[in-house]
N, C-alpha and C positions, 0 to 999 in steps of 0.2 A: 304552465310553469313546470310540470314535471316532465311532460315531454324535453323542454329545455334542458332541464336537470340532467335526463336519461342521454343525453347525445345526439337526439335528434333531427337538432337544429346545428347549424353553423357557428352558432355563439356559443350555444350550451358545448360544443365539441371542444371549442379553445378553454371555458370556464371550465371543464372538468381538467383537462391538463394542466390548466395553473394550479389546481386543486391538488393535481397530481404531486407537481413539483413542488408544491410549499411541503407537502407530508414525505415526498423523498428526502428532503433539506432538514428535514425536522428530526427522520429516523437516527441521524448519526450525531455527533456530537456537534453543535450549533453554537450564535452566538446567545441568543434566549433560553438554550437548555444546553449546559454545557456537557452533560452526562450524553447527549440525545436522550431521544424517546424514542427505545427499539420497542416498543410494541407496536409503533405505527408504521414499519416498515412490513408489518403481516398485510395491510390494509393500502400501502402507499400506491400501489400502481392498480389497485382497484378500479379509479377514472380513465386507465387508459384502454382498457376492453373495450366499452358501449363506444367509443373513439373509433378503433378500431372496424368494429360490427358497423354502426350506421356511415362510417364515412364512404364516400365515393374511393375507389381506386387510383382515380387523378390527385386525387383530398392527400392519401396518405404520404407521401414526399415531404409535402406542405407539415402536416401534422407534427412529423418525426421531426421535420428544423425545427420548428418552433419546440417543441416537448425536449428537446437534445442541448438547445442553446439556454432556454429558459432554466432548466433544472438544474445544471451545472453551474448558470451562472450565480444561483443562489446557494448550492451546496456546499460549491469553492469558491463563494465571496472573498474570502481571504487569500487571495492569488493578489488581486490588485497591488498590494505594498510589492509581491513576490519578483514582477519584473513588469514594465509597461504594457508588453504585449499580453502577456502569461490569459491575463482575464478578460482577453478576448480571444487568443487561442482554444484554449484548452473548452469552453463553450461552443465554437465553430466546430473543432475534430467529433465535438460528441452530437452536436449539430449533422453533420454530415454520418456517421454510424447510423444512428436515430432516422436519417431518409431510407437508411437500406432495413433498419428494422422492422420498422411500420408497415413494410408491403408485407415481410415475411409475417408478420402475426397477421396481417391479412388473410394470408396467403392459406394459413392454418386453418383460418376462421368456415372460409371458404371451401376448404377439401376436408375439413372434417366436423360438417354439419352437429353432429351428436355432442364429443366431446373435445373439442377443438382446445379447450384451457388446457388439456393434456401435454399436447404439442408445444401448443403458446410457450408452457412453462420451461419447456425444453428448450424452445430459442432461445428466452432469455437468457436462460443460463451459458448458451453455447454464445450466446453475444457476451455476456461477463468476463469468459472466458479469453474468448478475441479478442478483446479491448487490453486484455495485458500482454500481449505479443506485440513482437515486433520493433519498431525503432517509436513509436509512439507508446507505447505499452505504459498504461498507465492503471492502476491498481485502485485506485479511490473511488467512492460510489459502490461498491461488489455490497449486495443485501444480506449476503452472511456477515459482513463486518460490523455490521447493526449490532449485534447480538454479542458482543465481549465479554458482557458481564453475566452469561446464563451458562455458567460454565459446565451444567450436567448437557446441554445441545449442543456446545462446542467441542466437545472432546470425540467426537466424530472426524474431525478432523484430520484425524492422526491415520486415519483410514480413506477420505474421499477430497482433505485438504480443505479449503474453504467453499469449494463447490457444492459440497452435501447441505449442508448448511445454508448457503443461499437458495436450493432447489426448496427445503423444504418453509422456506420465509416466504418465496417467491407464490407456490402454489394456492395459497389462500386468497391473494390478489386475485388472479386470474378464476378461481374458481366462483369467489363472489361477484367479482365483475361478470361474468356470464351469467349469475344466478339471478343479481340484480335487473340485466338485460329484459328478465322475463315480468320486470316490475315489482315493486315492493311487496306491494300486495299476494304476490304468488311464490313469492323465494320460498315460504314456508313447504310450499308445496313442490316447488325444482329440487329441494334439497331433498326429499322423501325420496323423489326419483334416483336420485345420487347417495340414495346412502349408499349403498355399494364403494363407491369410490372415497366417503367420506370415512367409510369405517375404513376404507386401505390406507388414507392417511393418517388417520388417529392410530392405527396400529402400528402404522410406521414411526410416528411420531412418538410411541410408547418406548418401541425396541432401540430406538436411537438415543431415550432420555433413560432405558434401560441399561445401555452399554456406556453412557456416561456418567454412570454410577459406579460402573465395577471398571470401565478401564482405566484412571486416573491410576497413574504408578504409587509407590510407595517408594518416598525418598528419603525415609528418616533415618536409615545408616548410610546413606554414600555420603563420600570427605564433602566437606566444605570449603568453599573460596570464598575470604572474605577481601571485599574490593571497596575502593571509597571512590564513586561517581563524583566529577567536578560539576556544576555549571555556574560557569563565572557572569554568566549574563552579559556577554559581550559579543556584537555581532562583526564577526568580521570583513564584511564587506563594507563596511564603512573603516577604512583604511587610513593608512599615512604611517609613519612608522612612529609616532606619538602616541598612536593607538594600540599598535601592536604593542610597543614597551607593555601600555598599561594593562593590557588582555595577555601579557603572560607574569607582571608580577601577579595581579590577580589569582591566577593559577598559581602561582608558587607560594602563595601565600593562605588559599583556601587549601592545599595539599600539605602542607605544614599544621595547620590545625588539625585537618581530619589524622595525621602521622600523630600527631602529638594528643589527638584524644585518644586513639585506636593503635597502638604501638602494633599491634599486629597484624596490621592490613598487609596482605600479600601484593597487593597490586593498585596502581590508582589511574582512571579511566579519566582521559578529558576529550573534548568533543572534536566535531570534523572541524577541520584547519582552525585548531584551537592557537595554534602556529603555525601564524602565515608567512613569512619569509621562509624560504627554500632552502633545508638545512643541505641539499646534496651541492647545490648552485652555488652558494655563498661560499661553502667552503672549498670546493674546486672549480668553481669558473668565474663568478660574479666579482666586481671590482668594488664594488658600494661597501666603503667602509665602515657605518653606521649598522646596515643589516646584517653585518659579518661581525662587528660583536655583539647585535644581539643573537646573534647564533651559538656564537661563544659562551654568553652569557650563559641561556639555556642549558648549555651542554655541560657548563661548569656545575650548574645546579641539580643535574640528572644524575652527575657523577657523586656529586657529595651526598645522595639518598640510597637508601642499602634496597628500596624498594623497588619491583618493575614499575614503567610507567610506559602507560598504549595513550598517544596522540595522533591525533590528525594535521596533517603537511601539506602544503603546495610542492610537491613532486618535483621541479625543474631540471631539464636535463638536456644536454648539447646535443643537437641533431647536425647533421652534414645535408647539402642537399649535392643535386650533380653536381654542380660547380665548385661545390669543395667549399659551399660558407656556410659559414657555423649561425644557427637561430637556437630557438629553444620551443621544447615542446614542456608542457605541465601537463602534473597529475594531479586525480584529488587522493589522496593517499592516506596511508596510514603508518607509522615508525612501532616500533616497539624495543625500548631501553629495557636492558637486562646485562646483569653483571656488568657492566662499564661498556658495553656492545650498544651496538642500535643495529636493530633488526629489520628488515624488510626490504623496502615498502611493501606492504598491501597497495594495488592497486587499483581504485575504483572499476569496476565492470558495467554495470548497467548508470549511464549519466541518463541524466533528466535533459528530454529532449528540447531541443530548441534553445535553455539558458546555461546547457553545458555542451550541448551536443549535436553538431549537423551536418552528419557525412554526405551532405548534398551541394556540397559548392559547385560543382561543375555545372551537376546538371539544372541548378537555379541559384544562379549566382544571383540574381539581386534579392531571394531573401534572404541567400548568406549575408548581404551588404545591407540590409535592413536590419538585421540583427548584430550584426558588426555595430554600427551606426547606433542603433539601441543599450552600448556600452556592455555587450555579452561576452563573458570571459568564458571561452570554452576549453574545455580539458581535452587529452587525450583516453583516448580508453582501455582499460586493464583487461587480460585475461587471462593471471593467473589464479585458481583458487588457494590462497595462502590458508597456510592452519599454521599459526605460533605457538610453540612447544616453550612452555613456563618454567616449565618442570613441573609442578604439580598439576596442571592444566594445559589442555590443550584448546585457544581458544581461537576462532576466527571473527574477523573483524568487518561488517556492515556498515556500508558509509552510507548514511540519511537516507531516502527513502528506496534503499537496496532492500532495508526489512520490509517494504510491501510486496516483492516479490515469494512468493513460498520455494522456486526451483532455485535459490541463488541460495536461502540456508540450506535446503536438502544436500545441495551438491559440497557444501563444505563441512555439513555431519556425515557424508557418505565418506569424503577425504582424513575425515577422524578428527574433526571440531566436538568439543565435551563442552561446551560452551559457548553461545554465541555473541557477542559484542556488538551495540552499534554505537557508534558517532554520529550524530545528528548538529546541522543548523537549522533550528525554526524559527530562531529567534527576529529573523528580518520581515515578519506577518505583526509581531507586536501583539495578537491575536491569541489569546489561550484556546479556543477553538481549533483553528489549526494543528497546533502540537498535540492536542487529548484526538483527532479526529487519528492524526501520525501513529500515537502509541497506541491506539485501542486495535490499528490493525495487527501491530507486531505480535501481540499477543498469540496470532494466530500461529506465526513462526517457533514458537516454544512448545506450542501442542500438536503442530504437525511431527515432529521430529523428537519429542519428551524430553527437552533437553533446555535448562534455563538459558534467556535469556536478559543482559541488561543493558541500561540504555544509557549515555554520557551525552545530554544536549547543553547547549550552550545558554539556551534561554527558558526552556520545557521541550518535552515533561520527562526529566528523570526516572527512570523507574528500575525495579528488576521484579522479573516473570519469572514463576515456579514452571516445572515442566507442564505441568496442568493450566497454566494461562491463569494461577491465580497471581492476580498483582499485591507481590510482597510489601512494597515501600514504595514513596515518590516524594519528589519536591514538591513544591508548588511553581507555577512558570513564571519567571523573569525576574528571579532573584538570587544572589549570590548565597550563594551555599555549597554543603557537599552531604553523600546520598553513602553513608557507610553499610553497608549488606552484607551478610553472606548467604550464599546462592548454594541449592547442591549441585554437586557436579556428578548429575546420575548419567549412567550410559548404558543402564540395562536393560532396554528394549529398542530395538531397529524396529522399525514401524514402517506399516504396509505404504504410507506414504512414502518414507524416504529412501524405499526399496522401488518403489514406480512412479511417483511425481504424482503428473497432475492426468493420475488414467481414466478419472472419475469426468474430468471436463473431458477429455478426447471421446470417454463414452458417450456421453449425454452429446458433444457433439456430432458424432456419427449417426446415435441416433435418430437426432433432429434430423439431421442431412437425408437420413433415408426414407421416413417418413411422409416427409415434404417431395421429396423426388418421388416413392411412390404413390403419395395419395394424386399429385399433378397428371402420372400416367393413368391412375385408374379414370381420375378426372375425364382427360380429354379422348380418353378410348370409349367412356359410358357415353359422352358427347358425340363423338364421331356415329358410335351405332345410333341414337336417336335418332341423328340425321339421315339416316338411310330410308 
């Protein structure tokens, strides 16, 4: 039985990865623990070491589909409402990631006999990394995100981004997976061998819960912006313009009370395409009578409040093509009402791949036409970094899950955002998990860059973030309400993060890369001489 247990076998090798993936799925916020349980992401990838160590090399391919499809499918259960495909995409991409990882922790295992969890811990990370680049780049699952709520570990951040932070979640895995490798019975005695390496972690792990004790800003004299968050609880994807009517009196009638409790709210926050018909189209191109007064409507009502007000838009805008006819392209957007103006758009820059975004029609037209066919509304894509000047604030605006990126706030507090803003829809998961899994990462966004953050979702979870990642206030999810705050608007430290991004993953994966590249040479030159 314990051979089984250890990895040995065949079955024992799949049973420790389901083991794996139930405690991955558990680390972050769930449907059974909606908080998660970050202490179990110290321990989660524990099972997949002895996986690694006993499996064949033909094994690990196999391994990583199954560990990659399985683990996601239960982490990001809450995809399925999200679009047909979505919850079997997003399991398959990490499915395939997972066949090229499993050889590489191999690969580590193998060229460095001694302390190979060293390395290990370093792929990982340089995989965490990878996985948010690109046209796929997807941010959920990172093992620092676990950890939201231990705000003296997270404020490292501000210095190595969410990478610091996952390397040091990540290392206990790996190092007990190895230790365990040598049998229950003897880890007391593997660990005696390692203390060395245990005390560089404990010390490390001292200086890092040291410096987030003393870097936390002090933001008890900078001004304050007091803003009253909407969430009307209304999804707009389920559409008709009966709907919209009713998802913007809602808004205008939750933004009236929060005016009429708080006569001094500077500003009022509603979510991404909180207004969906197309304020630019309607009033210069579109013919539909009905959505052009509710355009009217809105604009008449924006006008009659002395307050700013930041919403979320459908973009639409006349395009030419060679021929000289007119179509239309959309954005997911954002407006900002100020003094009787309307400002912007903000326009969305990173869309979510495959349900808003697929710049690959040419070269595979029939998934473009599967997802066409699958009723996907896709947008075009932004790339301006907008910073709206309030006048007392300067604030930029993050459309839904743009706050899981850390380079997309860096680069609009580099541009002189004192504030950052997101609009969020999560409301079409119906799933409070979902939304707390969304906000718990943003949080990281506020502590990379010291600079509050707050959130306007339409369904959950409302919230605003102090610079330090403490969560000030929140709703609860999928209830009409509204979220009156005020945030400081500190700007007095530029931080080593939003001066270099993301240097700390480029190190660590350079690292990895060289490591693996030279242990392979030393490898097959000690082999070559054998042979002679």
């Amino acid at each position: 039985m314990r051979v089984w247990c250890e990895g040995r076998t065949g079955g024992g090798r799949f049973c420790l990865l389901v083991v794996s993936s139930v405690l991955f799925a558990l680390s972050f916020p769930n449907h059974v623990v909606l908080a998660g349980i970050p202490l179990l992401a110290y321990v989660a990838l524990v099972p997949v070491f002895p996986v690694v160590r006993y499996g064949r090399w033909i094994e690990m391919p196999f391994y990583g589909i199954f560990y990659g499809f399985l683990s996601y499918a239960l982490f990001n259960y809450w995809l399925a409402p999200f679009h047909p495909l979505a919850i079997i995409i997003v399991p398959v991409i990490y499915a395939t990631y997972f066949l090229m990882v499993f050889p590489l922790l191999k690969l580590a295992d193998v060229l460095f006999p001694r302390r190979g969890y060293l390395v290990q811990t370093l792929v990982w990370i340089a995989y965490e990394y990878l996985k948010t680049t690109g046209f796929l780049g997807y941010a959920y699952g990172i093992m620092g995100y676990s950890q939201y709520a231990f705000l003296p570990l997270i404020q490292i951040a501000d210095v190595t981004g969410v990478w610091g932070v996952s390397l040091l979640v990540v290392f206990p895995s790996a190092f007990l997976g190895w230790g365990l490798m040598h049998g229950v019975h003897r880890l007391r005695e593997w660990c005696a061998k390692e203390r060395w390496v245990i005390a560089g972690y404990g010390l490390l792990l001292l200086v890092v819960l040291a410096y987030g004790l003393f870097a936390p800003v002090d933001y008890s004299t900078a001004p304050r912006w007091k803003v009253a968050l909407v969430q009307h609880d209304k999804d707009p994807w389920k559409g008709g313009l009966a709907a919209y009517r009713d998802g913007l009196e809602r808004l205008m009638r939750l933004s009236d009370e929060a005016l009429e409790e708080d006569p001094g709210i500077e500003a009022v926050v509603w979510s991404e395409t909180a207004f969906v018909p197309s304020i630019y189209w309607h009033l210069h191109v579109g013919r539909d009578p009905e959505s052009t007064a509710l355009v009217d409507r809105l604009l008449t009502y924006l006008d009659s409040r002395d307050t700013v007000f930041v919403f979320g838009n459908d973009d639409g805008r006349p395009v030419k093509d060679a021929q000289g006819r007119i179509s239309r392209v959309d954005y997911n957007a954002v407006y900002v009402w100020k003094d009787g103006e309307l400002l912007g758009p903000y326009r969305k820059i990173h869309l979510v791949p495959f349900t808003e975004h697929f710049p690959y029609e040419r070269q595979f037209p029939a998934i473009y036409q599967w997802l066409k066919n699958a009723d996907t509304h896709f947008w075009e894509k932004g790339s301006d970094y907008t910073v709206f000047d309030l006048g007392k604030v300067r604030i930029s605006t993050l459309v839904c899950f743009e706050d899981t990126f850390g380079y997309l706030s860096r680069e609009f507090v580099r541009r002189g955002a004192e504030v950052l803003v997101n609009l969020t829809n999560d409301s079409w998961s119906g799933l409070p998990s979902n939304a707390m899994q969304h906000m718990t990462i943003s949080v990281f966004r506020a502590v990379e860059n010291r600079r509050s953050l707050v959130r306007s979702t339409n369904g959950g979870i409302t919230t605003a973030v102090s610079p330090n990642g403490e969560i000030l206030a929140t709703l609860p999810p999928f209830v009409q309400d509204y979220l009156v705050c005020e945030v400081p608007v500190f700007t007095g430290r530029t931080t080593l993060y939003t001066r270099w991004g993301d240097w700390f993953a480029w190190f660590v994966l350079a690292l990895a890369s060289l490591l693996l590249a030279g242990g392979l040479v030393l490898h097959l030159r000690t082999r070559l001489l054998r042979s002679r």
